[in-house]
N, C-alpha and C positions, 0 to 999 in steps of 0.2 A: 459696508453700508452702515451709514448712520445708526437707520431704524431696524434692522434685522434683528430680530429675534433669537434665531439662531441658525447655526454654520453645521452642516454636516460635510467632512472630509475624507475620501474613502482615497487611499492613492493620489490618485492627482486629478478625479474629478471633485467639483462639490454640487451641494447644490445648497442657495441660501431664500429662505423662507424671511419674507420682512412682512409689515405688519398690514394686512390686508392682500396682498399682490405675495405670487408665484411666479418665478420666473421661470414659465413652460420650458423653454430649453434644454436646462439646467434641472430639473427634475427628468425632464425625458432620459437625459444622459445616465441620470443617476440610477432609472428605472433598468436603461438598455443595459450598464454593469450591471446591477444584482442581476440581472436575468441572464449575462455570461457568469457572474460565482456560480450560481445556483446550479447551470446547466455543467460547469466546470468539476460543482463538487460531485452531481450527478455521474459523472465521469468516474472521478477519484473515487466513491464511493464500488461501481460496477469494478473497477479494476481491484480493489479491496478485496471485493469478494471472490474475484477469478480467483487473485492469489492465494486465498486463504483454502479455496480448494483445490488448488494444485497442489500447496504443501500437506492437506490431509492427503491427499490422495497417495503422494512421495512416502508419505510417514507409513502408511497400511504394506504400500511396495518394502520400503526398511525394513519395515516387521518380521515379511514375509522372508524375503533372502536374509537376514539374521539369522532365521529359523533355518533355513537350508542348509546355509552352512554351518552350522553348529552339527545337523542332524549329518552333515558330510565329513567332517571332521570327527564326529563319535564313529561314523562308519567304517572310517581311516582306520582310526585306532583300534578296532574290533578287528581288524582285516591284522594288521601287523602284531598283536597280541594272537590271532589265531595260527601265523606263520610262522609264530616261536621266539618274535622278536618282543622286545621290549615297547611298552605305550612311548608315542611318540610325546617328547619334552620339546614346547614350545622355545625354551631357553637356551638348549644344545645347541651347540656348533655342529655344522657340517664335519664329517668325518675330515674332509678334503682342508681343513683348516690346521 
């Protein structure tokens, strides 16, 4: 357009404002997109947060069985230190090797 002032272009609507006159249509459109981003990011946003508390919640679960089996593996090695044998060496080879 000649006289338009100015062109906004979001993807592949636009909508152009010229000097005096609004072409209704062409705003509608541009109204009805932002109002799917908006509702979009509203989305992306909710799904953010699920995730972000699924992995604290995973991370507290890590914590905990870390701690289990460390405290099951100290209790291994108390067991087999009390039966005469030697602490068990993460690095040894199986006998059968």
């Amino acid at each position: 357009m000649a006289n338009s002032l100015a062109t906004y272009r979001a993807g592949h609507v636009g909508a152009t404002v010229g000097v005096g006159k609004v072409h209704t249509g062409t705003v509608m459109s541009y109204m009805s997109d932002q109002t799917n981003l908006e509702e979009q990011l509203a989305h992306f946003i909710r799904t953010v947060d699920d995730l972000s508390d699924i992995v604290a919640r995973q991370e507290g679960e890590i914590s905990r069985l870390t701690y289990r089996v460390q405290m099951l593996m100290e209790r291994e090695a108390g067991r087999e230190t009390d039966a005469g044998g030697s602490a068990t060496m993460v690095d040894q080879r199986p006998p059968h090797y």
